[in-house]
N, C-alpha and C positions, 0 to 999 in steps of 0.2 A: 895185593888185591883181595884177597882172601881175609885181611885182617878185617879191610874196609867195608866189606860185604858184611862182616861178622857187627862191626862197628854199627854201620846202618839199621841193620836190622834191632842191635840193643835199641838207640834212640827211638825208631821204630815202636817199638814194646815199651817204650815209657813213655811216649806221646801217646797211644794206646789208654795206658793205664788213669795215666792223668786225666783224658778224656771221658772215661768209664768213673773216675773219683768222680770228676763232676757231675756228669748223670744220675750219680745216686743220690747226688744231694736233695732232697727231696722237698719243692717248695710248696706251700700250701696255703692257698688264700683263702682267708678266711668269712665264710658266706657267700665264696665269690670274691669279690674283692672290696670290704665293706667300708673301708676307709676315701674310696672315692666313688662305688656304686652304692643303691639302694642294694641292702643285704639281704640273700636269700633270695633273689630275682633269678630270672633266665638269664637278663640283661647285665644282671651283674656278672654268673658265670662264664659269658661269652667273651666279657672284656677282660677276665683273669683270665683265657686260654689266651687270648689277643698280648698278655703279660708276658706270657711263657709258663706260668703253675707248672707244675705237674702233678698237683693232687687238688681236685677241687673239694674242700671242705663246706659242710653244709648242713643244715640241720634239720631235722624231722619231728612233725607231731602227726598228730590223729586228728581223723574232722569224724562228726557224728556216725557220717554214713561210713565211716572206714575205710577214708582216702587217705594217703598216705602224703603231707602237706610237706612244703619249707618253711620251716620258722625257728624263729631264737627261741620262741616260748611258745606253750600251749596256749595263749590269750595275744590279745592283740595289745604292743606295750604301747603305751604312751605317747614313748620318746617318736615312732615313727609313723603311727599310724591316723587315718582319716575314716570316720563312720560313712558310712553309703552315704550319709547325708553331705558328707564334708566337714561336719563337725568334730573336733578334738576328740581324744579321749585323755580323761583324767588319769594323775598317779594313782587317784585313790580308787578310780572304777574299771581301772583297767581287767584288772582279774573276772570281772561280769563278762568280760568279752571273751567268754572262753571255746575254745575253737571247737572242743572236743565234745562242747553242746549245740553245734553249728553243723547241718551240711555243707558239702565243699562249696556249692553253689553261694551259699550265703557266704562263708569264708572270702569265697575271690571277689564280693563286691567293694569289700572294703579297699582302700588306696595306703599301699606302705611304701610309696617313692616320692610322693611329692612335701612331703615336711619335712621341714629344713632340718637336722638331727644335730643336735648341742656336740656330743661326743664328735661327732665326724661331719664341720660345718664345710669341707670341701667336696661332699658326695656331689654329681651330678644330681640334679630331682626330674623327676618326670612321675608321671601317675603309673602307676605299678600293681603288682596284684600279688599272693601267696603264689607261686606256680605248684603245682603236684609232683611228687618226685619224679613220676616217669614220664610226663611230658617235658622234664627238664632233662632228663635222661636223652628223649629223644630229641631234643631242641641241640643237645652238645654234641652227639654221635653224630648228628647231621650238620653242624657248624664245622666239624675239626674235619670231616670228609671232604666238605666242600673247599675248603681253606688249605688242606693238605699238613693239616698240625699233628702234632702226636698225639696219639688218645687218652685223656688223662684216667687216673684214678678218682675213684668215688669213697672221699671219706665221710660217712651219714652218718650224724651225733643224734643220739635218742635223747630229746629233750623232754626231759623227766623233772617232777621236780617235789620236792619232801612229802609224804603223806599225800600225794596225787592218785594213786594206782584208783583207775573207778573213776575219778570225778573230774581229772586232767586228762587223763591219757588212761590207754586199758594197760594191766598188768603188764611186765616185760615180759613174757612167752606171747602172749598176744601181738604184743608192738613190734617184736623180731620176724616172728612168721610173716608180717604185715608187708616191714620193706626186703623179705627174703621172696614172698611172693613176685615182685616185680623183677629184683632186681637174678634170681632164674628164670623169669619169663622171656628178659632183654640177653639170658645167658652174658652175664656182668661178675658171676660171683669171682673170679679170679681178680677184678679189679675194683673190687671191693675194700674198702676197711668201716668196723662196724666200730664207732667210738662212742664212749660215754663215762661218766663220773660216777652213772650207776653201776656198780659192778654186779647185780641181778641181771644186769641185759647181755655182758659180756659174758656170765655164765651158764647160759641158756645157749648164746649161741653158739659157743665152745662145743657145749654138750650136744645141739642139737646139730648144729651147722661148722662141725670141727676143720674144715679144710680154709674158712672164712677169716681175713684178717682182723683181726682185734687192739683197739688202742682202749689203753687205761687212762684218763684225764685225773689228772691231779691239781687240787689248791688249797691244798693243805700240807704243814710243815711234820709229815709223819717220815720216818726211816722206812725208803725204798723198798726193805725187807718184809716188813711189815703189810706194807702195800701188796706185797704179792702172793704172803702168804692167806689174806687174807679172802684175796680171788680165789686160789687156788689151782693156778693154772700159769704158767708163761706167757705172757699179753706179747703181739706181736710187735707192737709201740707201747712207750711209756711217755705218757705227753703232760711234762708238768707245768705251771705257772713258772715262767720263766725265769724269775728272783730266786726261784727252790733251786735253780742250775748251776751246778758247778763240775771243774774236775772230777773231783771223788764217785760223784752221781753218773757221770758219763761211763766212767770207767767200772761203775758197779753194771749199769746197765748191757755194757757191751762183754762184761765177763757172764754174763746170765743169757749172753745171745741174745738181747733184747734191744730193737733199736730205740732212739730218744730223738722225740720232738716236741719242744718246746712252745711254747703260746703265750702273751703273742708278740710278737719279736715284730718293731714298728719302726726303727729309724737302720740306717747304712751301719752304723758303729753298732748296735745291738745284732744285726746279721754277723759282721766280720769278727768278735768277739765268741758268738758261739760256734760260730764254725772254726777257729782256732782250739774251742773247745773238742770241739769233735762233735758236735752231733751229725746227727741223719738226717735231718731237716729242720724248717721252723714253719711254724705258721702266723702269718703277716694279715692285717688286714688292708696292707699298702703292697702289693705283690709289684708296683711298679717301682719301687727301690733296688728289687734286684735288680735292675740296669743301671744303678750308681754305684755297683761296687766297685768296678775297675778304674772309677773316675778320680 
């Protein structure tokens, strides 16, 4: 009786365990869930929590008056967007559309859900707007209560972009106080992560905001090492272009204590591939694959 009790209990503790494996797996749609919603919507995020996520990734600019937006880019691209009027925006004039010379007011009239997007022609479309980080914030904490979901994580990428500081987006100590102001206001900072390719924004908040999680993006074929020395700091993720993954990388990452998530990981085979690899997560712009794995 005694052995069987003993017996139980192991299985017990490895049902456990295995269960706890899975939960960390950490899934991450990306914009929301950009491969079948308009990306960087409320709408989009509501149907990645409706996926199962557990980390909504997402991205952040600045609008004139110092609103804290969602967007791929500080301008309005091309590929998604509709002028107040309804009219196109060109490849070549997109950049005039830049947000960061816009108040937010004028920012939300333009329409980034109803054109049809080349890259991802099975999105839902409907007429959409930029939302603000923290009415998104509050749009999910009041979705996931009502629905009884688990609370996801907030990964906010500071979209930055070459020689912008000033005339895109304000400097990166500006742009971090910016979404650290909210997201302490909503007391969020524990389920936070602060990601970006710029590593000025990661070292600001390190230094300024150290208890704050940090992801290094990567798409560049540099040695890992490199990469970290060059931060100077142990990034809480190492989130590279996912061609750059392999064994060796996984296993440098996890002897530095650093977890690894890859981007962007889009078909059932690209998921079960790196998760045999070992990572800590991926981020999907299809978060609705996860339910084809076991199939």
């Amino acid at each position: 009786m005694h052995k069987k009790i003993l017996l139980f209990s192991a299985l017990a503790l490895l049902c456990f365990n295995v269960s706890a494996q899975k939960q960390k797996f950490d899934v991450q749609g990306k914009a929301g869930a950009r491969g079948i919603m308009p990306e960087n919507t409320i709408e989009g995020m509501l149907k990645a929590l409706d996926l199962g996520v557990t980390t909504l990734e997402m991205d952040a600019v600045i609008s004139k008056d110092k609103m804290v937006v969602l967007s791929q880019e500080p301008y309005f691209n091309n590929e998604i967007s509709l002028q107040p009027n309804g009219k196109p925006i060109s490849l070549k004039d997109q950049k005039k559309f830049n947000i960061y010379k816009m108040d937010y007011e004028e920012v939300k009239k333009f329409d980034v859900g109803s054109k049809v997007h080349d890259r991802f022609p099975g999105q839902m479309k409907f007429k959409a707007y930029k939302p603000l980080l923290s009415e998104t914030i509050d749009a999910v904490e009041a979705y996931v209560k009502e629905h009884k979901l688990a609370r996801p994580v907030y990964s906010i990428e500071t979209k930055t972009i070459k020689n912008g500081d000033n005339e895109f987006h304000p400097e990166p100590a500006e742009f971090v106080d910016l979404i650290m102001e909210i997201i302490n206001a909503k007391k969020l900072a524990k389920r936070v992560i602060i990601e970006s390719f710029d590593m000025r924004t990661l070292q600001y908040l390190h230094e300024k905001y150290p208890k704050v999680q940090t992801s290094l993006l990567i798409d560049e074929k540099e040695p890992f090492e490199t990469y970290i020395e060059k931060l100077g700091f142990k990034p809480t993720i190492y989130s590279p272009y996912s061609v750059l993954v392999g064994k060796g990388l996984v296993d440098r990452c996890h002897a530095m204590g650093i977890k690894i998530i890859p981007w962007t990981v889009n078909t059932v085979k690209e998921v079960k591939y790196f998760k045999d690899l070992g990572v800590d997560g991926i981020i999907t712009d299809y978060p609705n694959i996860m339910g084809q794995l076991d199939k």
